[in-house]
N, CA, C and O atoms as a Maestro MAE file, in Angstrom:
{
 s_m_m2io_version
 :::
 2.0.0
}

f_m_ct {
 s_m_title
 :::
 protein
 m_atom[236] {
  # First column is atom index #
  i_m_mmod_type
  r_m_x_coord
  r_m_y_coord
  r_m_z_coord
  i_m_residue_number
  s_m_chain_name
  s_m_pdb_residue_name
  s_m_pdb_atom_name
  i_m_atomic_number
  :::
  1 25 118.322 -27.154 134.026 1 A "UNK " " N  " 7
  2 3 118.403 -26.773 135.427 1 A "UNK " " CA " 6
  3 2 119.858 -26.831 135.868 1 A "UNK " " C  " 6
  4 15 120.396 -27.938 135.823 1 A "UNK " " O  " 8
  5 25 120.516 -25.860 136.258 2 A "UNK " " N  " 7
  6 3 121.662 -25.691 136.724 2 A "UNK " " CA " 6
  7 2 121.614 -25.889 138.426 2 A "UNK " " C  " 6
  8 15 120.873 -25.486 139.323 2 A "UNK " " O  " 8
  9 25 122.943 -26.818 138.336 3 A "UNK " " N  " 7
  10 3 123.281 -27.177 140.135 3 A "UNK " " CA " 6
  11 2 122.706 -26.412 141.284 3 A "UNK " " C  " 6
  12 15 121.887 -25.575 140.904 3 A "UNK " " O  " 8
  13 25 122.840 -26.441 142.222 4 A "UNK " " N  " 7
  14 3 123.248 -25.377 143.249 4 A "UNK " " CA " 6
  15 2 124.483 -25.102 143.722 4 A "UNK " " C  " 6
  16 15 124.810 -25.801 144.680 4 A "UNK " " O  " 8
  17 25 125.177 -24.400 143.399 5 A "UNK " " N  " 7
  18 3 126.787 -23.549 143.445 5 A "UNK " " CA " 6
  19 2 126.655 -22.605 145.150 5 A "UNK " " C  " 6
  20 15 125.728 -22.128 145.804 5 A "UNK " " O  " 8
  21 25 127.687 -22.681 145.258 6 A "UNK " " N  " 7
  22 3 128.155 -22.107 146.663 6 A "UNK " " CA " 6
  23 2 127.881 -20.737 146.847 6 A "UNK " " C  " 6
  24 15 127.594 -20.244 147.938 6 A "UNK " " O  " 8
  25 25 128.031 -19.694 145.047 7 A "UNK " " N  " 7
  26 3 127.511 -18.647 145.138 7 A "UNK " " CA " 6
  27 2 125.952 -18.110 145.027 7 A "UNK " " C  " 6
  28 15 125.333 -17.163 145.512 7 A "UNK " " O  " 8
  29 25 125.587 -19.367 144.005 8 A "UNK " " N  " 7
  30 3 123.758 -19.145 144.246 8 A "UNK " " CA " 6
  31 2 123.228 -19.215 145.344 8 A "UNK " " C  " 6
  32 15 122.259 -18.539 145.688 8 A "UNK " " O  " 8
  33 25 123.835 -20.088 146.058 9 A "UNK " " N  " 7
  34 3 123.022 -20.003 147.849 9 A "UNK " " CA " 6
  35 2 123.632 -18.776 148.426 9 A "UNK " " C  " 6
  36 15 122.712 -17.988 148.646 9 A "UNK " " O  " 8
  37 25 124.802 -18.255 148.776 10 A "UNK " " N  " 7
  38 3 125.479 -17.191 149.137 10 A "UNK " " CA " 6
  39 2 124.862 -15.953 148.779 10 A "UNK " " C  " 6
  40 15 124.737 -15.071 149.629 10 A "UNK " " O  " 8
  41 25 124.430 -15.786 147.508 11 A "UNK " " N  " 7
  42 3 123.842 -14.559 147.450 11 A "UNK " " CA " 6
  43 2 122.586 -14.384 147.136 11 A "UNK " " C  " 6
  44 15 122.115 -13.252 147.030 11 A "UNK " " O  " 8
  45 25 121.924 -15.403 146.959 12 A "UNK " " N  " 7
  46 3 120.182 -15.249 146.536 12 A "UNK " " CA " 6
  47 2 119.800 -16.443 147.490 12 A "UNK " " C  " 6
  48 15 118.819 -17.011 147.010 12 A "UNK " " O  " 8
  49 25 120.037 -16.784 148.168 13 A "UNK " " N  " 7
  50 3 119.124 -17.983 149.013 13 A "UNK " " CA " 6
  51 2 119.024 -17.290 150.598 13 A "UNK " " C  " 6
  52 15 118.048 -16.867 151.217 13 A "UNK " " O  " 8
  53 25 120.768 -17.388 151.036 14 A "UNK " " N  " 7
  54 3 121.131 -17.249 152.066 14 A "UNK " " CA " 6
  55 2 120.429 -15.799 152.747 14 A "UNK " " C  " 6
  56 15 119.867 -15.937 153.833 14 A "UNK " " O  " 8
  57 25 120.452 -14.742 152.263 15 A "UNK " " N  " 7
  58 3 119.602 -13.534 152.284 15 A "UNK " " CA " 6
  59 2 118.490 -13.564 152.764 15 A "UNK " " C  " 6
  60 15 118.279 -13.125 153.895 15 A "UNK " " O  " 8
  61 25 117.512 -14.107 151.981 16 A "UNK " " N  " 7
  62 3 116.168 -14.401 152.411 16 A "UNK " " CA " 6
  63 2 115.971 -14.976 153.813 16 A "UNK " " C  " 6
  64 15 115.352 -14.186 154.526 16 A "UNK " " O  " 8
  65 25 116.249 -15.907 154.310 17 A "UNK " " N  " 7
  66 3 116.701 -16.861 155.135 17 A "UNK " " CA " 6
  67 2 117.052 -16.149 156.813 17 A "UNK " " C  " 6
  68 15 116.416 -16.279 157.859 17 A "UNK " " O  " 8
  69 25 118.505 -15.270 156.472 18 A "UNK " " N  " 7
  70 3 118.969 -14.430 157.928 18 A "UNK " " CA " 6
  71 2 117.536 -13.002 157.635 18 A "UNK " " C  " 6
  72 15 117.419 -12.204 158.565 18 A "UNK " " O  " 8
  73 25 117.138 -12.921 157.114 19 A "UNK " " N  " 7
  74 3 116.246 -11.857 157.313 19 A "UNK " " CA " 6
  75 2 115.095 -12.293 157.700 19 A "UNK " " C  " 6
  76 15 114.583 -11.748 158.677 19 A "UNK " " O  " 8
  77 25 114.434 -13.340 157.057 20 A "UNK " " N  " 7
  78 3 113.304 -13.541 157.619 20 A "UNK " " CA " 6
  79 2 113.675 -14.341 159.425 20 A "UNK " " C  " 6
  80 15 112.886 -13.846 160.229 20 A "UNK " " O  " 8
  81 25 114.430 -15.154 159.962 21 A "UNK " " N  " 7
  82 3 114.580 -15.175 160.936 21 A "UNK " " CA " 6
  83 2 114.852 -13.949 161.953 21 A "UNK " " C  " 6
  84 15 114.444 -13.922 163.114 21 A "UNK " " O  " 8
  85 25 115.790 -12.700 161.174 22 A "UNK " " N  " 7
  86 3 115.736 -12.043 162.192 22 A "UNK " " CA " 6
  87 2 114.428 -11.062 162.155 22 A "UNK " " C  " 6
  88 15 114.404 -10.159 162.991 22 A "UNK " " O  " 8
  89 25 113.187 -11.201 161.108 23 A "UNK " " N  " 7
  90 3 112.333 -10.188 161.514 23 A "UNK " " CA " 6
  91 2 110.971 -11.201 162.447 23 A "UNK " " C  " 6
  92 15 109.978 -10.726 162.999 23 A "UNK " " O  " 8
  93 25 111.283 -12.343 162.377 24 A "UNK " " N  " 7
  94 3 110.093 -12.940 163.068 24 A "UNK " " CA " 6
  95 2 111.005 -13.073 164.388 24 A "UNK " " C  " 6
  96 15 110.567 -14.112 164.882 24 A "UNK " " O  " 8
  97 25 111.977 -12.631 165.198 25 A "UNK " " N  " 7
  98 3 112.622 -13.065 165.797 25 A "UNK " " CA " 6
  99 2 111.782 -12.658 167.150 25 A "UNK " " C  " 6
  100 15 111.106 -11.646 166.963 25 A "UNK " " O  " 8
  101 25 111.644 -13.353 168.798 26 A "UNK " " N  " 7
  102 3 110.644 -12.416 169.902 26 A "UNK " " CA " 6
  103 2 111.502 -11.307 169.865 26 A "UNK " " C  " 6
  104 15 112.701 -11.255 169.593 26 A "UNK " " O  " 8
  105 25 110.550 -10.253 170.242 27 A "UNK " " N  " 7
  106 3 111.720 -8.948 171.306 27 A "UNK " " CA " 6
  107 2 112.014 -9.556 172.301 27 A "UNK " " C  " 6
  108 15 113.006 -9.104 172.874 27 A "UNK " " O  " 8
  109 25 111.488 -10.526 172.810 28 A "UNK " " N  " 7
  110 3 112.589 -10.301 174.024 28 A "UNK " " CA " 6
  111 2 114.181 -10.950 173.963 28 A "UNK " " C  " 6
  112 15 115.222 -10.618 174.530 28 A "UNK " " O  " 8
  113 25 113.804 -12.173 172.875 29 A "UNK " " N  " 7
  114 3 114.955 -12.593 172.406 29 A "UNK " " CA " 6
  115 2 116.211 -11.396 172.149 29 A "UNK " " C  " 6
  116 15 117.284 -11.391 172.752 29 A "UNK " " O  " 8
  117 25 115.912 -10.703 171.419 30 A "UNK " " N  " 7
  118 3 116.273 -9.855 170.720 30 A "UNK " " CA " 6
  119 2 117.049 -8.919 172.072 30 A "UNK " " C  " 6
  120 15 118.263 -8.831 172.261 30 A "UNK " " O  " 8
  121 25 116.285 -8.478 172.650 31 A "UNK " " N  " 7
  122 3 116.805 -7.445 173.789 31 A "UNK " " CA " 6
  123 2 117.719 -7.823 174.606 31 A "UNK " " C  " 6
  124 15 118.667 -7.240 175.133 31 A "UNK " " O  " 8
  125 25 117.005 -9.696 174.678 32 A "UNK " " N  " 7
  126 3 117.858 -10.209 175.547 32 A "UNK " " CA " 6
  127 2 119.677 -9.795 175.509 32 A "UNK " " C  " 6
  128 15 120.486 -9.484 176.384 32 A "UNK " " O  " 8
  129 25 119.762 -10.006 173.894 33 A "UNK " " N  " 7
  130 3 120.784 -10.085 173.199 33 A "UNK " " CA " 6
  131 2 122.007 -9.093 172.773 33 A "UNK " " C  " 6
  132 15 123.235 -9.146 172.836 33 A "UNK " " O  " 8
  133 25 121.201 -8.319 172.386 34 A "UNK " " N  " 7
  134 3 121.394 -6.672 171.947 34 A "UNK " " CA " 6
  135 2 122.658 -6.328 172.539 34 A "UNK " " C  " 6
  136 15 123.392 -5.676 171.795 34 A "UNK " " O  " 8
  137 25 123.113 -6.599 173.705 35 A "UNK " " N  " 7
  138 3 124.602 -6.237 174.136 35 A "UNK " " CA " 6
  139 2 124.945 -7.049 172.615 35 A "UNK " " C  " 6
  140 15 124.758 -6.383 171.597 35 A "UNK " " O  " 8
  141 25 125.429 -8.438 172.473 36 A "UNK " " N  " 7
  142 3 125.979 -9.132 172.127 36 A "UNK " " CA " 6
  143 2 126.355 -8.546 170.243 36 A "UNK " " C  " 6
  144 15 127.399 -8.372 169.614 36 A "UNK " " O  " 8
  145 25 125.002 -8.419 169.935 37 A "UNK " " N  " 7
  146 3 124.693 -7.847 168.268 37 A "UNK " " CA " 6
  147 2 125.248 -6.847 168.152 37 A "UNK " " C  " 6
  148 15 125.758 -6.523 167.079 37 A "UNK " " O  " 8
  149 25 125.303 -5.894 169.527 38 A "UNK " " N  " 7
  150 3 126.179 -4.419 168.730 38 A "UNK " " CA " 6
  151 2 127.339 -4.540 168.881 38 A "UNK " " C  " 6
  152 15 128.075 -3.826 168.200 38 A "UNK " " O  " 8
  153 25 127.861 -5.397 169.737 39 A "UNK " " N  " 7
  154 3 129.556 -5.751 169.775 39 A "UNK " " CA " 6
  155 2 129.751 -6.270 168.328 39 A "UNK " " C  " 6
  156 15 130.420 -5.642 167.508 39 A "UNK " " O  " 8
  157 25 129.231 -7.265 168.095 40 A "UNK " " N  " 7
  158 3 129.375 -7.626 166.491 40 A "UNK " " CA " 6
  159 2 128.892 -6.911 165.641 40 A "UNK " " C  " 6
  160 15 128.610 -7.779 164.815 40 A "UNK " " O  " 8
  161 25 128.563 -5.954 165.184 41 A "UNK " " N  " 7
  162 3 128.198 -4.917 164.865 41 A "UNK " " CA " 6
  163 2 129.498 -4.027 164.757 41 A "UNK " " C  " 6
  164 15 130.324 -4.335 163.899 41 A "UNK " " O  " 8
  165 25 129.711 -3.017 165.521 42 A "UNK " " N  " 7
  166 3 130.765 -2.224 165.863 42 A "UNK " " CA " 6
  167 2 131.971 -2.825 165.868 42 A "UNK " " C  " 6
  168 15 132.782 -1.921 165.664 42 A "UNK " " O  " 8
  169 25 132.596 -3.952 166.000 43 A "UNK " " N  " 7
  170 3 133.746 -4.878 165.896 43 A "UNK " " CA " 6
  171 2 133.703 -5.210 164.328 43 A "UNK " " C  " 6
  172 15 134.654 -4.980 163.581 43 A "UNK " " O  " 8
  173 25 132.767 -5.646 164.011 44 A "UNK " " N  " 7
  174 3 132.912 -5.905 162.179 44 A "UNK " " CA " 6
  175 2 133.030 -4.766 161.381 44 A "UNK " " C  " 6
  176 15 133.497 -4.716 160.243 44 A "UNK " " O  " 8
  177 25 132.388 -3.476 162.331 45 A "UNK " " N  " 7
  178 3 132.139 -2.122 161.064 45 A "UNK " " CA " 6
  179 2 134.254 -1.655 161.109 45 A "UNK " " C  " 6
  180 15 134.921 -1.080 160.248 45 A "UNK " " O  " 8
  181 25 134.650 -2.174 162.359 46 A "UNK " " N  " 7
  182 3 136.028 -1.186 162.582 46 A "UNK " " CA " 6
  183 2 136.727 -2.306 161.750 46 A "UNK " " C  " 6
  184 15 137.253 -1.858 160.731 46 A "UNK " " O  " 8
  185 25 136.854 -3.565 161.918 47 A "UNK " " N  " 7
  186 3 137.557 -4.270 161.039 47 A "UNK " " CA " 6
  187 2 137.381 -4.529 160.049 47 A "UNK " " C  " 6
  188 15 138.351 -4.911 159.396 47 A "UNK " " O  " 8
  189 25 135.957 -4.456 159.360 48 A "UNK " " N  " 7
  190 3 135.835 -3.868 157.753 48 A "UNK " " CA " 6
  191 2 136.560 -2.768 157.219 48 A "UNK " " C  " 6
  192 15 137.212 -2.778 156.175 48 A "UNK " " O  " 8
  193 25 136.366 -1.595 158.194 49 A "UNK " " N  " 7
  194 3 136.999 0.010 157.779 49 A "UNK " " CA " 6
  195 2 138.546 -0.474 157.659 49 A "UNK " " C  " 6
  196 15 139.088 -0.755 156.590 49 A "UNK " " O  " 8
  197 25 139.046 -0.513 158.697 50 A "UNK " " N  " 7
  198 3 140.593 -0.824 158.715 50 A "UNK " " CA " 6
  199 2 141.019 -1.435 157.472 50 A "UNK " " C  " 6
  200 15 141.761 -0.842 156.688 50 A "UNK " " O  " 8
  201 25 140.407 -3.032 157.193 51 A "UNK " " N  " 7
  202 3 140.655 -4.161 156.516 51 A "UNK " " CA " 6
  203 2 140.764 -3.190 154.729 51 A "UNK " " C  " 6
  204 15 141.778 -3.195 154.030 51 A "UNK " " O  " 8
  205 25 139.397 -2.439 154.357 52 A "UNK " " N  " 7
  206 3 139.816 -1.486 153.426 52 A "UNK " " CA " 6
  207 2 140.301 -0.443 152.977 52 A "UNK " " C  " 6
  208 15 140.472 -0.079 151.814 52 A "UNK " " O  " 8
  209 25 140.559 0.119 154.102 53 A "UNK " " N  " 7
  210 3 141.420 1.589 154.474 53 A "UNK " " CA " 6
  211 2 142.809 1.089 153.741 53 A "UNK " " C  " 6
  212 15 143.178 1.609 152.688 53 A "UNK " " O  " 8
  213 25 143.721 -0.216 154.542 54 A "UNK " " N  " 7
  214 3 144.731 -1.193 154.465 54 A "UNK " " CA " 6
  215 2 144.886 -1.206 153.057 54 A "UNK " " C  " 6
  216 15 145.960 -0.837 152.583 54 A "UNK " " O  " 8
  217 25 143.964 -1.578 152.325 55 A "UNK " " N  " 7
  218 3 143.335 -2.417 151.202 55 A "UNK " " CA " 6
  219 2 143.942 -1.349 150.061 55 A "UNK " " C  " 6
  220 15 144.725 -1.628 149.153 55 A "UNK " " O  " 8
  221 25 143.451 -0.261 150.320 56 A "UNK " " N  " 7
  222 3 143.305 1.170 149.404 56 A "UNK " " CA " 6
  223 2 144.583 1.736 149.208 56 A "UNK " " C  " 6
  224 15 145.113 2.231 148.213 56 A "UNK " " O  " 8
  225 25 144.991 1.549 150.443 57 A "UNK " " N  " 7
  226 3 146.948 2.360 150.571 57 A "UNK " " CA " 6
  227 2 147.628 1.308 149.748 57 A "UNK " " C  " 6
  228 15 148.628 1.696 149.143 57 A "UNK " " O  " 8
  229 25 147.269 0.002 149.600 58 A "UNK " " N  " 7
  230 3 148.503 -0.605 148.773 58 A "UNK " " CA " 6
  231 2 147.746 -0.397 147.171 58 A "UNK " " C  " 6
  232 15 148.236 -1.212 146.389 58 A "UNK " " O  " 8
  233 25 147.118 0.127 146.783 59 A "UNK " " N  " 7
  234 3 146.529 0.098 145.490 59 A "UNK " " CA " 6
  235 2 146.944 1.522 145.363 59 A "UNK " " C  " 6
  236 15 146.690 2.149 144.334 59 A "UNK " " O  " 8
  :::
 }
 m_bond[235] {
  # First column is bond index #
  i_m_from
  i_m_to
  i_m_order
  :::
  1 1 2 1
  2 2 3 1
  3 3 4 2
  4 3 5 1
  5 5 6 1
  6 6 7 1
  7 7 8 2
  8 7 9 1
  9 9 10 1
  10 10 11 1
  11 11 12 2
  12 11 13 1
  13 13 14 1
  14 14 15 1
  15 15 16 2
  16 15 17 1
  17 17 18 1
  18 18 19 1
  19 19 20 2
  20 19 21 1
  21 21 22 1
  22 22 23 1
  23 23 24 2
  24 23 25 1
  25 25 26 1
  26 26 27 1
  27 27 28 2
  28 27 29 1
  29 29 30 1
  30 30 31 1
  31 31 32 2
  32 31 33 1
  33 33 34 1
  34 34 35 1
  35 35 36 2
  36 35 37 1
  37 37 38 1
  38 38 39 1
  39 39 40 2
  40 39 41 1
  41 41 42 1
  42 42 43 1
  43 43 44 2
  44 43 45 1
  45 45 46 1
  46 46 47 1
  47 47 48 2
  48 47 49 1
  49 49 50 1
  50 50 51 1
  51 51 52 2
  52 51 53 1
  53 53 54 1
  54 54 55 1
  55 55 56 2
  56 55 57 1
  57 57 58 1
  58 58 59 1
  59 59 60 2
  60 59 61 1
  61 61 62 1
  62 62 63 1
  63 63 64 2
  64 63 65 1
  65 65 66 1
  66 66 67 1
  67 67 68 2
  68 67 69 1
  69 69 70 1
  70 70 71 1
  71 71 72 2
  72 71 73 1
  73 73 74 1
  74 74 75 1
  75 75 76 2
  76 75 77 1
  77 77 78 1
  78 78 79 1
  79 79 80 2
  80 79 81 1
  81 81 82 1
  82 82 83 1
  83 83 84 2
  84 83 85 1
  85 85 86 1
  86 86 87 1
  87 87 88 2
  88 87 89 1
  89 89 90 1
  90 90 91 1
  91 91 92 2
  92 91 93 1
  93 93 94 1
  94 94 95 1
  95 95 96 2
  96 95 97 1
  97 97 98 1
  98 98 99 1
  99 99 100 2
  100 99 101 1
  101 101 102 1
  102 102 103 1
  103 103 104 2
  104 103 105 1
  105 105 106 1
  106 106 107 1
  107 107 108 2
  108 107 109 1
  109 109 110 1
  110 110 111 1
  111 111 112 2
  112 111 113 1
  113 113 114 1
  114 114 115 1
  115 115 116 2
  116 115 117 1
  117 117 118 1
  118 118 119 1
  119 119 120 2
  120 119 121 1
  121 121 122 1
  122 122 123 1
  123 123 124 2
  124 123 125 1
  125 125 126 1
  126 126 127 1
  127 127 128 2
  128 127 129 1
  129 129 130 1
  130 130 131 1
  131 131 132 2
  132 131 133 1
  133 133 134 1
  134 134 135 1
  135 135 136 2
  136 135 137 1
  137 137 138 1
  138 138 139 1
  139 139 140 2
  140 139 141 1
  141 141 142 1
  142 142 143 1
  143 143 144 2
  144 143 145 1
  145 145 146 1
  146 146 147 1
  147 147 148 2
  148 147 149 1
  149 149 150 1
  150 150 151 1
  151 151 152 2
  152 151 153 1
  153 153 154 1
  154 154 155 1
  155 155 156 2
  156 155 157 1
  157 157 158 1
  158 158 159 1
  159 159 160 2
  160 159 161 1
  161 161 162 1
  162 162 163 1
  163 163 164 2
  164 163 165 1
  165 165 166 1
  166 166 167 1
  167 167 168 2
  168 167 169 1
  169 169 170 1
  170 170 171 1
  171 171 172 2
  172 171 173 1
  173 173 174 1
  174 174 175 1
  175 175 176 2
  176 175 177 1
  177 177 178 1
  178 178 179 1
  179 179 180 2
  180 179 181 1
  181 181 182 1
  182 182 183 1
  183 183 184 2
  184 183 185 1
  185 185 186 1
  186 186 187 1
  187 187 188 2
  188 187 189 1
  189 189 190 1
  190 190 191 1
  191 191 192 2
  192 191 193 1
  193 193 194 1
  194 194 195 1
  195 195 196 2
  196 195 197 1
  197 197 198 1
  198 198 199 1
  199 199 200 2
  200 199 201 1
  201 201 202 1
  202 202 203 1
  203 203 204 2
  204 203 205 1
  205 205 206 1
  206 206 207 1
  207 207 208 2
  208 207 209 1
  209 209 210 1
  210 210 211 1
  211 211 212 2
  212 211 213 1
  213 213 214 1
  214 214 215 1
  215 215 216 2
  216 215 217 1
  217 217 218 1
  218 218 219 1
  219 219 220 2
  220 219 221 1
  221 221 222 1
  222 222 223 1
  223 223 224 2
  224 223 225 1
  225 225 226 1
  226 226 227 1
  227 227 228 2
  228 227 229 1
  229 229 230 1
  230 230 231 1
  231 231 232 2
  232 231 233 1
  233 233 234 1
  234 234 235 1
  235 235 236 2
  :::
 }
}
């Protein structure tokens, strides 16, 4: 039996986990929110793009 490592939870634990919370999550929770999720949303998609756009020109 091998440990638990930072990447076994990171990519096979952690997954399961934010998904099943966000599909049992209420709607109203959810709606409540929805401003908040697409700002983070749309703020992570432009600073992902940028961050590898950046990424690509020095390679």
């Amino acid at each position: 039996m091998s440990p638990l490592t930072p990447d076994t939870f990171f990519l096979y634990m952690l997954p399961p986990i934010i998904l099943d919370a966000g599909y049992f999550m209420p709607n109203r929770l959810f709606f409540d929110h929805l401003g908040t999720i697409l700002l983070f949303a749309v703020i992570g998609t432009i600073f992902n793009t940028l961050s590898i756009g950046k990424y690509k020109n020095f390679i």
